[in-house]
N, C-alpha and C positions, 0 to 999 in steps of 0.2 A: 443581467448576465445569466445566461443556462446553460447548466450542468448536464451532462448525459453522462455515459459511457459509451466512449468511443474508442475506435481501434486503434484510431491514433494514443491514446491515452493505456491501452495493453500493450503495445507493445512496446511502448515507453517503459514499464512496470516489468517486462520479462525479459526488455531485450539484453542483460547481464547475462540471465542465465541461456537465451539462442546463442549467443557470441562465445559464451563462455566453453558452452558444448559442441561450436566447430572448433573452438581451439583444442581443448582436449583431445576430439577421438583426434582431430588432425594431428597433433602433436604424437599419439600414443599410434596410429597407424604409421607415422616417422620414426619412430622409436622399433615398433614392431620389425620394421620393413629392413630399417637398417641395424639396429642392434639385438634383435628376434629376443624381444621380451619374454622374459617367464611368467609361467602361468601364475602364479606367486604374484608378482608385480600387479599381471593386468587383474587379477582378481581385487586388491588392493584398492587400487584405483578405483575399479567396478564401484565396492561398496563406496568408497567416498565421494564418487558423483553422488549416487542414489543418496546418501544421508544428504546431499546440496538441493538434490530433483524434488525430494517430496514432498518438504516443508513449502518450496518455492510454489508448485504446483498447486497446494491445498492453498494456500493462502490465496492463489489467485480464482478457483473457481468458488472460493469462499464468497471473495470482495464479488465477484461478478455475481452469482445468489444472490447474494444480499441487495445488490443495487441494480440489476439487470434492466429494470424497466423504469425505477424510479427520474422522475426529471427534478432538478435543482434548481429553482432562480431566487438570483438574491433581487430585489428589487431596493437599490439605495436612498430613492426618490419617496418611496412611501413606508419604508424603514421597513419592510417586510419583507421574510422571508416563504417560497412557495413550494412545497413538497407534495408531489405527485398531482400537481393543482387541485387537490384535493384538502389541503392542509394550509392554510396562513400562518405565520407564526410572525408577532409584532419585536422586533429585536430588544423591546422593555422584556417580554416574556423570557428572552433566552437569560440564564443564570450565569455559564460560563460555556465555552467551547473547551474542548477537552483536547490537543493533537497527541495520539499516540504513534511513536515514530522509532527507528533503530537508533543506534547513536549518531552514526554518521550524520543524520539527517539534523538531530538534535544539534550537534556542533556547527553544521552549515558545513561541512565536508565534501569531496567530491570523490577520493576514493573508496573503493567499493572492495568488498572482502566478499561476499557471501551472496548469493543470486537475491535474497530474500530482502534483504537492506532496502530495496526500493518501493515495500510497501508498507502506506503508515495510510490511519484515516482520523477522521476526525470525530467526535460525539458532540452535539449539540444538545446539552440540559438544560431542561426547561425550568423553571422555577415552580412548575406543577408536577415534576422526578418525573418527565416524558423524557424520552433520550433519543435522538434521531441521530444515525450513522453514515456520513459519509467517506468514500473511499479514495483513492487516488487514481482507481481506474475513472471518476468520475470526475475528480478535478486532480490536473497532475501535482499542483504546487498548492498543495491545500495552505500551507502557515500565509502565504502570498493572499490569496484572496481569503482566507478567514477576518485573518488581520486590516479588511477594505470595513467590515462590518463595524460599526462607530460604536462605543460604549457599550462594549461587550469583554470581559474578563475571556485571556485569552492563556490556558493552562498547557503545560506540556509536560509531558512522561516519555521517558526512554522504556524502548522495550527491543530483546531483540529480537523476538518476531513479533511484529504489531497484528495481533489476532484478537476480533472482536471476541471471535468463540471462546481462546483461551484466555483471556481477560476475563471472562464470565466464571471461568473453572477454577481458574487461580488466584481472582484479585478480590 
């Protein structure tokens, strides 16, 4: 099985918050048009897309940085794993996988509150403290295919924004 990043797989990861933002202005230029909102109102509003937009945003050019070019194959057949075909990793070496994820995710949920809920990734520790990162623009249902990988300890943490960066800062 190989892993990329694909488009299909971004916009899986964004499409909350595209959808979210024609309903919005749509809703709020209905609003405008027919009930002529205060400045008051739409400023409101303003600020509390942006606090939804930014988190959403960073977290996505984050994941895409971090894994832009890298390729993933799990190979099942020779228990090995292959990162950037550069890397083998024997699935004895991996330690645990790590899924860090919103809650939603953590529950097996489907509704969605917040644009950002739809990105979690996974850490792959190696029993040598190497730690490789994969994302969800990369595999959409990471716990799905982690959990195909045989005799591997498989960990999960709720977080609600699943940031590699801020995991580093905070954890």
């Amino acid at each position: 099985m190989k892993y990329k990043i694909t488009f299909k797989n971004q916009f899986k990861a964004i499409e909350f918050l595209i959808y979210g933002s024609i309903l919005f202005f749509g809703l709020g230029y209905f609003l405008y048009r027919t009930e002529g909102l205060s400045r008051d109102l739409i400023s409101f509003f303003s600020v509390y897309y942006i606090i939804l937009l930014i988190p959403t945003i960073l977290i996505h050019f984050e994941y895409y940085l971090r894994n832009k070019n890298d390729l993933f194959i799990i190979d099942l057949h020779q228990k090995i794993i292959s990162y950037n075909t550069t890397l083998s990793i024997h699935f004895s070496e991996i330690e645990k996988i790590v899924l860090y994820m919103p809650p939603v995710w953590h529950r097996k949920g489907s509704i969605r509150f917040l644009p950002f809920e739809d990105y979690r990734y996974a850490a792959i520790e190696l029993k040598s403290g190497k730690r490789h990162i994969i994302t969800c623009l990369m595999i959409y249902d990471l716990e799905k295919i982690m959990s195909t990988i045989p005799g591997v300890t498989i960990q999960k943490k709720k977080r609600l924004i699943a940031s590699p960066f801020l995991d580093q800062l905070l954890f």
